[in-house]
KOLVEXDO-668843 format. One record per residue (C-alpha): z negated, y negated, x negated; residue in three letters. Coordinates in steps of 0.02 Angstrom, whole numbers, always signed. Example, Ala and Ser with C-alpha at 12.3 -4.5 7.8 and 13.67 -1.06 7.14 Angstrom:
BEGIN
PT       z       y       x  loke
PT    -390    +225    -615   ALA
PT    -357     +53    -684   SER
This chain:
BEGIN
PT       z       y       x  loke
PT   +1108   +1155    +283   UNK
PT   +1177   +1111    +106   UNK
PT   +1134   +1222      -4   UNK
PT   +1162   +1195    -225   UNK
PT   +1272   +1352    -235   UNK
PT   +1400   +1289    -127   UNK
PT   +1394   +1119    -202   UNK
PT   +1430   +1180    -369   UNK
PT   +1571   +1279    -329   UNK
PT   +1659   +1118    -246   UNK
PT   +1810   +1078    -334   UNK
PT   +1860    +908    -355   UNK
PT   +1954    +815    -260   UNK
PT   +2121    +777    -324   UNK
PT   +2165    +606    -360   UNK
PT   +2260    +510    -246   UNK
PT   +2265    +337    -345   UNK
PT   +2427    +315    -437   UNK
PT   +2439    +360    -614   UNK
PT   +2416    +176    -660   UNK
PT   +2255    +142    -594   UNK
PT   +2097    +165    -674   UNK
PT   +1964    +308    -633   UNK
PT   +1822    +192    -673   UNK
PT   +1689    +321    -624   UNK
PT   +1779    +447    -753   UNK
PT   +1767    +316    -904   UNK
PT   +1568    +285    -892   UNK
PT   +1497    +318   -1033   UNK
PT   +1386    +462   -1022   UNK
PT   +1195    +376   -1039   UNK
PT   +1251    +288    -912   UNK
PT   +1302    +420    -782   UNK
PT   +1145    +510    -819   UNK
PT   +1043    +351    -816   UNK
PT   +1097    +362    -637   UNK
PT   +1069    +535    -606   UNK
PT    +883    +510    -655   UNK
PT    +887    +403    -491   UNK
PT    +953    +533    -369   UNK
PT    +867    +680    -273   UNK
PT    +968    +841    -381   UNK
PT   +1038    +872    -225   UNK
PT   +1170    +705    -232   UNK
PT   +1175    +755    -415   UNK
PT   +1254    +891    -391   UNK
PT   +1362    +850    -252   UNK
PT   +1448    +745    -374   UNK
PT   +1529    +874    -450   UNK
PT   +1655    +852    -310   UNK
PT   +1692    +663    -366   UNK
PT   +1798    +710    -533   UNK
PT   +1851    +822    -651   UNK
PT   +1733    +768    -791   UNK
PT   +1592    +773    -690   UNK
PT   +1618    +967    -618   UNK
PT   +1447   +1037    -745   UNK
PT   +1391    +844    -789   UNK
PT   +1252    +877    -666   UNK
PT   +1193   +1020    -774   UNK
PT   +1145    +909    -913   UNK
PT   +1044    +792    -834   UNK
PT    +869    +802    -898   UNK
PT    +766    +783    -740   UNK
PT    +748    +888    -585   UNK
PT    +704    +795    -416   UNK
PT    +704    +935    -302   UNK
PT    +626   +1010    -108   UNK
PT    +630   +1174     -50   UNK
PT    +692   +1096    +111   UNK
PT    +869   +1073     +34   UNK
PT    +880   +1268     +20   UNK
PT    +911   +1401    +132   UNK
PT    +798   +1536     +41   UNK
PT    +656   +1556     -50   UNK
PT    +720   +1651    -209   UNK
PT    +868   +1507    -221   UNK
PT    +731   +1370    -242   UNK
PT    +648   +1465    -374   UNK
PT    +815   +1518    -441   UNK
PT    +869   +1353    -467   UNK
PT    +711   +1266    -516   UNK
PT    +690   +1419    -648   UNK
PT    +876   +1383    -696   UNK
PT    +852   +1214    -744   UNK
PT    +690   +1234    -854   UNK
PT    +783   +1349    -947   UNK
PT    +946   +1251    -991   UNK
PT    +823   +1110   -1052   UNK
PT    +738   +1211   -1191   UNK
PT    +731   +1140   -1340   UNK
PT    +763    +990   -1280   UNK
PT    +625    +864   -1185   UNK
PT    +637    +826   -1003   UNK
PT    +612    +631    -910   UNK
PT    +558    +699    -728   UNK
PT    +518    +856    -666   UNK
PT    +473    +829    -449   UNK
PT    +468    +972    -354   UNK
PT    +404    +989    -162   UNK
PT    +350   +1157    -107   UNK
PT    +274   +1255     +46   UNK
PT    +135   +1362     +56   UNK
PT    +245   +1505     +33   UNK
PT    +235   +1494    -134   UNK
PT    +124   +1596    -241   UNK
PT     +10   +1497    -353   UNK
PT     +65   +1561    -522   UNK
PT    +257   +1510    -484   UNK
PT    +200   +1328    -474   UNK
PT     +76   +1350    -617   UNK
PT    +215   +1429    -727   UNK
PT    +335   +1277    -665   UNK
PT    +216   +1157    -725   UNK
PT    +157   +1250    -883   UNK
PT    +340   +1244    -943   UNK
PT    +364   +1053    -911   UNK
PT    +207   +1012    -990   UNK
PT    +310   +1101   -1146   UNK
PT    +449   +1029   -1135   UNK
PT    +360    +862   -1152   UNK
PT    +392    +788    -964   UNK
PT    +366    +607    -948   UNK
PT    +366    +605    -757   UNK
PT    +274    +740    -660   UNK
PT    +271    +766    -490   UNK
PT    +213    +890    -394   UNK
PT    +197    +907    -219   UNK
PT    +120   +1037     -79   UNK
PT    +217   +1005     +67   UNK
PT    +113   +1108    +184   UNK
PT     -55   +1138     +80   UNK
PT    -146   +1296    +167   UNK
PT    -199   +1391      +7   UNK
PT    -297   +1331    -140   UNK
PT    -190   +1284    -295   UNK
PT    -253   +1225    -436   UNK
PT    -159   +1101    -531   UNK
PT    -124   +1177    -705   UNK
PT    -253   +1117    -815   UNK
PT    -106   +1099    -974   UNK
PT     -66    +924    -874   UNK
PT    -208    +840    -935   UNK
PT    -157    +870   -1129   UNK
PT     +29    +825   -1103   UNK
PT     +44    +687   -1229   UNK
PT    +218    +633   -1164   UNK
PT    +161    +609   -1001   UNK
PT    +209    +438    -910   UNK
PT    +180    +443    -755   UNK
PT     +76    +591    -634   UNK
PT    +102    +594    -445   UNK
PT      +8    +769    -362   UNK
PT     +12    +784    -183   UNK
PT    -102    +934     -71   UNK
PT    -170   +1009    -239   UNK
PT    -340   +1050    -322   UNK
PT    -384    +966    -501   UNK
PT    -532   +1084    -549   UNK
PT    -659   +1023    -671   UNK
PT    -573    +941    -833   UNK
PT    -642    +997   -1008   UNK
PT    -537    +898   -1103   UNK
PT    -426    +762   -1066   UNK
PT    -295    +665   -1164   UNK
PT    -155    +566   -1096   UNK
PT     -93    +436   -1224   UNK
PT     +39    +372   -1134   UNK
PT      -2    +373    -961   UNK
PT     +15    +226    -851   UNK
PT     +23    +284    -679   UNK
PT     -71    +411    -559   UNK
PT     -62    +447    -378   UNK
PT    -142    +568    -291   UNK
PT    -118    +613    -125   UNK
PT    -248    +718      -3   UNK
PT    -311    +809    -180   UNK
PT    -474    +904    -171   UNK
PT    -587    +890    -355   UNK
PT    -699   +1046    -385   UNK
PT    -805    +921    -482   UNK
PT    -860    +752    -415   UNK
PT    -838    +684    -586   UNK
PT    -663    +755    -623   UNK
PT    -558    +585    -571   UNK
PT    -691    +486    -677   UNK
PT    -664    +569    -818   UNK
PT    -465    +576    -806   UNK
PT    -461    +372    -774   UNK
PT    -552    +344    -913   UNK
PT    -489    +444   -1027   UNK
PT    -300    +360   -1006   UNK
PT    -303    +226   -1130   UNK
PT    -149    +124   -1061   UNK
PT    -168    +179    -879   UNK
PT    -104     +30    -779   UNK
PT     -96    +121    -588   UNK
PT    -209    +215    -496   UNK
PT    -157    +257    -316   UNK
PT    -294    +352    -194   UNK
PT    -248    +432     -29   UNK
PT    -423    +516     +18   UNK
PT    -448    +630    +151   UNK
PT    -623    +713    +210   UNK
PT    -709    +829    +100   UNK
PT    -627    +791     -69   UNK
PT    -785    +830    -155   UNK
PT    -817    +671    -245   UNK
PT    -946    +566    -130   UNK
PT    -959    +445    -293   UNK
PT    -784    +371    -365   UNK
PT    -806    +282    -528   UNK
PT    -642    +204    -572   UNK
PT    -690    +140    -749   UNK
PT    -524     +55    -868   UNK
PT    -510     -88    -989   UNK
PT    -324     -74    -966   UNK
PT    -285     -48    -775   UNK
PT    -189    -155    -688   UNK
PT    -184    -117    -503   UNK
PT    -288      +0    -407   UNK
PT    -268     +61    -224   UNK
PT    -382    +160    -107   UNK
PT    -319    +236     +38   UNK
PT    -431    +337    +194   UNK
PT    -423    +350    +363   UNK
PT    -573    +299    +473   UNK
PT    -669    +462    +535   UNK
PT    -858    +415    +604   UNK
PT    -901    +614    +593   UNK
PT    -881    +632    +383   UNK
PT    -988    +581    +231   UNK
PT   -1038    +407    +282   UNK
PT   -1115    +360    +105   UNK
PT    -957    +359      +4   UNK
PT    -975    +240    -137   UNK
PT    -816    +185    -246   UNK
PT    -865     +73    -405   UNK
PT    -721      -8    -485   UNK
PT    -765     -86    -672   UNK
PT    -580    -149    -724   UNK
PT    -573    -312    -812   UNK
PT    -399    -317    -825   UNK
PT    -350    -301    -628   UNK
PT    -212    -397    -552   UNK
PT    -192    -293    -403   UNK
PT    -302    -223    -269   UNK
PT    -268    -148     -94   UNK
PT    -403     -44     +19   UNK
PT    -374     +37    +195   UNK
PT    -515    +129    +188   UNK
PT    -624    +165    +357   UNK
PT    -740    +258    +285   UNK
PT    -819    +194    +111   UNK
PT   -1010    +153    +137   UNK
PT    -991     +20     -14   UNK
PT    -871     -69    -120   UNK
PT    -954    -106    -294   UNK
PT    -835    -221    -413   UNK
PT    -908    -250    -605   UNK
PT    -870    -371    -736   UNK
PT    -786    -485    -611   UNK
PT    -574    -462    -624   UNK
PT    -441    -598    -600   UNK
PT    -365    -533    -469   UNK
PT    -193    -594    -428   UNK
PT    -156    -539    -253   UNK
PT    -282    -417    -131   UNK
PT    -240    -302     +13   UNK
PT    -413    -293    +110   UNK
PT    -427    -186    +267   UNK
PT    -636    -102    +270   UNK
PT    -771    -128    +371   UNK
PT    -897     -18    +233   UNK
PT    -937    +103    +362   UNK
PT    -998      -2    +482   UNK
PT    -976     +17    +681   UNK
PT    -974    -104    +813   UNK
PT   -1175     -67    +851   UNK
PT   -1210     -92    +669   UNK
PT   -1136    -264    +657   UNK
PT   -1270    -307    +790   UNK
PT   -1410    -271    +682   UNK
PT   -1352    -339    +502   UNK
PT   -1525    -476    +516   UNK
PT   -1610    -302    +461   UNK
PT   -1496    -220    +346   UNK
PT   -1534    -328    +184   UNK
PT   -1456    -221     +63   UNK
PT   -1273    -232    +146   UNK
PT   -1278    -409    +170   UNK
PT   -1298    -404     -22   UNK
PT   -1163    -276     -49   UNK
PT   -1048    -364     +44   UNK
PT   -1080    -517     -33   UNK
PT   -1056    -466    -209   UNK
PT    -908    -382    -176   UNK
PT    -840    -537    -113   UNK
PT    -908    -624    -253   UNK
PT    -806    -465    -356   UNK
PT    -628    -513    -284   UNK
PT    -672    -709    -247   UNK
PT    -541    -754    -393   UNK
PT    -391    -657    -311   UNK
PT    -269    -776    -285   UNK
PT    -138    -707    -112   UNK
PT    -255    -640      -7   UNK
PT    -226    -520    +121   UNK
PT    -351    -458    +243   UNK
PT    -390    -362    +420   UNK
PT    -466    -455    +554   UNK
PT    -601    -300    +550   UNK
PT    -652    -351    +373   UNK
PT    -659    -525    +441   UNK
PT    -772    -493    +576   UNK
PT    -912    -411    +455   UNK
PT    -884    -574    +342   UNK
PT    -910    -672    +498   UNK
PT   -1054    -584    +549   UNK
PT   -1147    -583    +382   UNK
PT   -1101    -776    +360   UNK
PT   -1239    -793    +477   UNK
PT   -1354    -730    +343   UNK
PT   -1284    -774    +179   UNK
PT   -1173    -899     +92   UNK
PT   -1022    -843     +55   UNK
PT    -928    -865    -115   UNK
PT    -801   -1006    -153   UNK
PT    -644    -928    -170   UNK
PT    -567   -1064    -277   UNK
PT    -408    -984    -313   UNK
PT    -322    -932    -160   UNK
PT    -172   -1011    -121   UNK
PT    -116    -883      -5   UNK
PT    -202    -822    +133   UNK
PT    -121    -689    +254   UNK
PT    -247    -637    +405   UNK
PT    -205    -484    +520   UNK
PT    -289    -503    +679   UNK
PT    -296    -320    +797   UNK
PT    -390    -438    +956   UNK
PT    -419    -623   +1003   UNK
PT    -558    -659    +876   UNK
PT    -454    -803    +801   UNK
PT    -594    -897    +817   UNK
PT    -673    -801    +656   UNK
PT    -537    -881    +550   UNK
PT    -632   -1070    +520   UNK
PT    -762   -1004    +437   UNK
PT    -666    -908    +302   UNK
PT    -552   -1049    +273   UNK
PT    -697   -1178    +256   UNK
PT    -717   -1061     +93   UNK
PT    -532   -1109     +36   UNK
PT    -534   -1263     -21   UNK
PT    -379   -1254    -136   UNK
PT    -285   -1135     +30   UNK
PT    -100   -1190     +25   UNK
PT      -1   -1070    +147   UNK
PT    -104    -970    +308   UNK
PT      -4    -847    +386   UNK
PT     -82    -782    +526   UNK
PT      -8    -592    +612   UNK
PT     -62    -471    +727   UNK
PT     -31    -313    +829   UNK
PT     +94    -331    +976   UNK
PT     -50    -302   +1078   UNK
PT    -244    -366   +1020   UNK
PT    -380    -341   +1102   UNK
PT    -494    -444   +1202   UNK
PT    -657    -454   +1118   UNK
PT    -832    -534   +1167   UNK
PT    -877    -638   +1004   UNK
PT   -1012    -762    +974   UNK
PT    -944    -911    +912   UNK
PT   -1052   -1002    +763   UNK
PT   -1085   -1187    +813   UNK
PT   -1039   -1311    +680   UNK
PT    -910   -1460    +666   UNK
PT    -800   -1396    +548   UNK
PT    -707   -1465    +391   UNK
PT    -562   -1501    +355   UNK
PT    -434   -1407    +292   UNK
PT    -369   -1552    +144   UNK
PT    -258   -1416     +38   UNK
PT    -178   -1312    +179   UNK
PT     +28   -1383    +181   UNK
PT     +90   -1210    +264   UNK
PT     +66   -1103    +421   UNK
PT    +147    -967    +480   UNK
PT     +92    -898    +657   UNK
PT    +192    -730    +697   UNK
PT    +148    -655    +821   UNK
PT    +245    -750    +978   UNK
PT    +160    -864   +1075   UNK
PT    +108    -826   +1243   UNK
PT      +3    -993   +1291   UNK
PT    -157    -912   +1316   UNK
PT    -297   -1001   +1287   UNK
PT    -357    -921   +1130   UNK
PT    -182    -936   +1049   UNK
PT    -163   -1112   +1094   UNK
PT    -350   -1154   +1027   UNK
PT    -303   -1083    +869   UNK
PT    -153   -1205    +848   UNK
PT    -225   -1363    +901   UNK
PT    -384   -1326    +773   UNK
PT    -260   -1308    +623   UNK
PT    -142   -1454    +692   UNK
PT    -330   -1554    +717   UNK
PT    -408   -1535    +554   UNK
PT    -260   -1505    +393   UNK
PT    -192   -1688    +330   UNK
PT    -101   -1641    +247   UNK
PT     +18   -1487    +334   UNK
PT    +201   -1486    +317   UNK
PT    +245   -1381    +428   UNK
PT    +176   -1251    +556   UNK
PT    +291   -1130    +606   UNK
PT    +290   -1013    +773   UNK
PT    +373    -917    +899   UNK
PT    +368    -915   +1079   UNK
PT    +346    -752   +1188   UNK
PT    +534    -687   +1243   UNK
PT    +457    -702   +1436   UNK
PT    +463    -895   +1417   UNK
PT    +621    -902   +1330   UNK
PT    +707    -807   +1477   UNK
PT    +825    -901   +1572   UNK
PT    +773   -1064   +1511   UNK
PT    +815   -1197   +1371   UNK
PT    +739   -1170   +1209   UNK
PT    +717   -1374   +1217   UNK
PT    +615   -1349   +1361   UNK
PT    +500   -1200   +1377   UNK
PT    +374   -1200   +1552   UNK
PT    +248   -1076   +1547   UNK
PT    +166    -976   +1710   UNK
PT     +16    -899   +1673   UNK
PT     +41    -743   +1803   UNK
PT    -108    -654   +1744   UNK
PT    -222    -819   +1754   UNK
PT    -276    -911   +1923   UNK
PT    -126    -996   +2001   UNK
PT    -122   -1161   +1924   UNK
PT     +32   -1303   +1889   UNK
PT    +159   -1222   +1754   UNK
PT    +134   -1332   +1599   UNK
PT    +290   -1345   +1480   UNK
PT    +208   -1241   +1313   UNK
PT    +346   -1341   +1202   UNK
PT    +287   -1496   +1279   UNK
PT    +125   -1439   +1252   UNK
PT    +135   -1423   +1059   UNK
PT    +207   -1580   +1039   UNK
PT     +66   -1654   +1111   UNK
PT     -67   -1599   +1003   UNK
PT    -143   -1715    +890   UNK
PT     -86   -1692    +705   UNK
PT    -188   -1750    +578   UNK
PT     -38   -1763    +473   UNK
PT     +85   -1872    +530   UNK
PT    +228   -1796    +414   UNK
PT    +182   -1606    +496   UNK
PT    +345   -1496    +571   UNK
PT    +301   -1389    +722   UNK
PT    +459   -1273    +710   UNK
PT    +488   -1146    +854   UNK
PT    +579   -1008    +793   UNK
């Protein structure tokens, strides 16, 4: 295991260039080597010391400290270290302090870590529990650190905040943090007058059932939890942002999605199903007040312009477009669907929505799902924007895969090209100009030629590319 001690007692190499040549790591300038520094784990800082004369204590300047107990062989040489380095910055202010730590360590050693970067006027603070199995509060000075930048905690406890102010922070992640009040995060979002990020990785019993993510200056916002059918099925996040460009959820959980004064969105990441299961879906005729949650939070993100979204959160918008109208989503260009089973057959109705849709690409898992679906009956309309298509997933020539091509070949005049791949099992052994297809899994029928195939199908645009990839 590497361990700093060692490291620092390296001696540098000697030189083996002739006298002539130039050392041009030795004549950086100084802002610049640390520049870099600020960019490495402290561990490869360090082990520079090795690289040149100059640099042998360089390392020991450096005003940041990126740093896991991992890299160390003992417990008292972590601390050592750590405690080593807040002391040879005093007096002087510090850019990043990151530390990741076991439950090993005591509480007040983390607190008193913290508490001393806090004075030395961090910008970046980051702070992670490795192994979280005791209670650790973070260290309430954090939320008073006018220098502060940017705030990444990871496994730790923010306990109720009396006072908050954060001038100059812009971005926050937390990761699996637990809030002894349910209106802690609340008030530390809105108390951040130039926050721009806010990144959420939830788990069960957090203690906030309610999220109220309330900015005039935020930027991007993303909501992270795992799907768990057993936990707090009436979690609510409200998100009142006027100023968002970016939003991503993967969030199984969240009963309902609430999204005020109506953002711009430039691109959105949308994987929930609001708490829904498969039984529910069957009985949304009678659940009036989702159908209108859903709806308005579509209506919330119907400006977003690159779209990305499960094929679960496309089956509840299928299912409630039985019930309601959906919103125009005027400004999409981009559209990016991930399908986890063969219900391509959702897709029409979503893109009839579009109108202004320039580039579909269509992905999946390696292996969906077959999936009884109840198609709604309706000629559909034609797709007059859509110029791009990209299917990923190979092509097998099932049915369902082959349906889906000849409806966007069928009804887009004006597509340039649709590209696609074709299933390593018909490329094997055979000419990529001519592709035949047996169906082993199907009732023995003639082997059609699947290249031949897509040729065949009639374009509505006469200019369109199919290219095979």
């Amino acid at each position: 295991m590497f361990t700093f001690m060692d490291a620092a007692r390296v001696k540098p190499a000697l030189s083996t260039n002739p006298p002539s040549e130039v050392d041009r790591l030795s004549s950086l300038p100084d802002c610049l080597i640390f520049q870099i520094f600020l960019n490495l784990p402290t561990k490869d800082v360090v082990q520079t010391s090795a690289l040149s004369t100059r640099w042998t204590t360089l390392w020991k300047d450096v005003h940041g400290l990126d740093l896991d107990t991992e890299d160390f062989n003992t417990h008292e040489t972590f601390v050592s270290f750590v405690d080593n380095f807040l002391e040879r910055n005093r007096g002087s202010s510090i850019h990043l302090f990151k530390v990741t730590y076991d439950s090993s360590y005591k509480p007040d050693i983390v607190n008193r870590w913290v508490d001393t970067a806090v004075r030395l006027k961090v910008e970046h603070l980051d702070v992670s529990d490795d192994l979280p199995a005791q209670d650790i509060m973070m260290n309430p000075t954090v939320y008073t650190c006018s220098s502060l930048v940017s705030l990444r905690i990871v496994g730790l406890i923010i306990p109720s905040l009396e006072r908050v102010s954060l001038p100059s922070l812009k971005d926050i992640v937390l990761i699996v943090v637990e809030y002894t009040n349910p209106w802690a995060l609340e008030k530390l979002i809105s108390q951040c007058p130039v926050l721009e990020s806010v990144s959420i990785d939830r788990i069960y019993g957090d203690g906030m059932p309610i999220l109220r993510v309330c900015s005039q200056s935020l930027l991007s916002f993303m909501h992270y939890w795992d799907k768990n059918d057993d936990y707090e099925k009436d979690r609510i996040v409200e998100i009142d942002a006027p100023m968002l460009k970016c939003l991503r959820i993967s969030d199984g959980g969240t009963a309902s999605f609430i999204i005020k004064n109506q953002p711009s969105l430039v691109e959105a990441d949308i994987d929930t199903v609001f708490s829904l299961t498969t039984e529910r879906l069957l009985q949304v005729a009678n659940e009036i007040q989702k159908r209108d949650m859903v709806r308005d939070f579509l209506v919330g993100i119907s400006k977003v312009k690159d779209l990305t979204i499960a094929s679960s959160t496309l089956e509840v918008i299928y299912d409630y477009a039985r019930y309601v109208q959906l919103p125009v989503f005027r400004n999409i260009y981009t559209l990016c669907v991930r399908f986890n089973s063969y219900m391509w057959e959702m897709l029409p109705v979503f893109l009839e929505v579009c109108p202004n849709l320039k580039t579909l690409v269509v992905g999946t898992t390696e292996n969906p799902k077959m999936v009884d679906l109840t198609v709604i009956a309706r000629p559909w309309n034609l797709l007059s924007s859509l110029e791009h298509v990209d299917i990923e997933r190979p092509l097998k020539g099932e049915a369902l895969e082959m349906a889906l091509v000849g409806y966007l070949l069928e009804n887009s005049p004006n597509l340039k090209k649709l590209s696609l791949s074709l299933h390593d099992s018909l490329k094997k052994g055979k000419s990529v100009h001519k592709l035949t297809l047996s169906l082993d899994d199907a009732p023995k029928k003639e082997e059609s030629d699947v290249f031949i195939e897509l040729l065949n199908f009639p374009r509505l645009s006469s200019s369109c590319q199919i290219i095979v990839r």
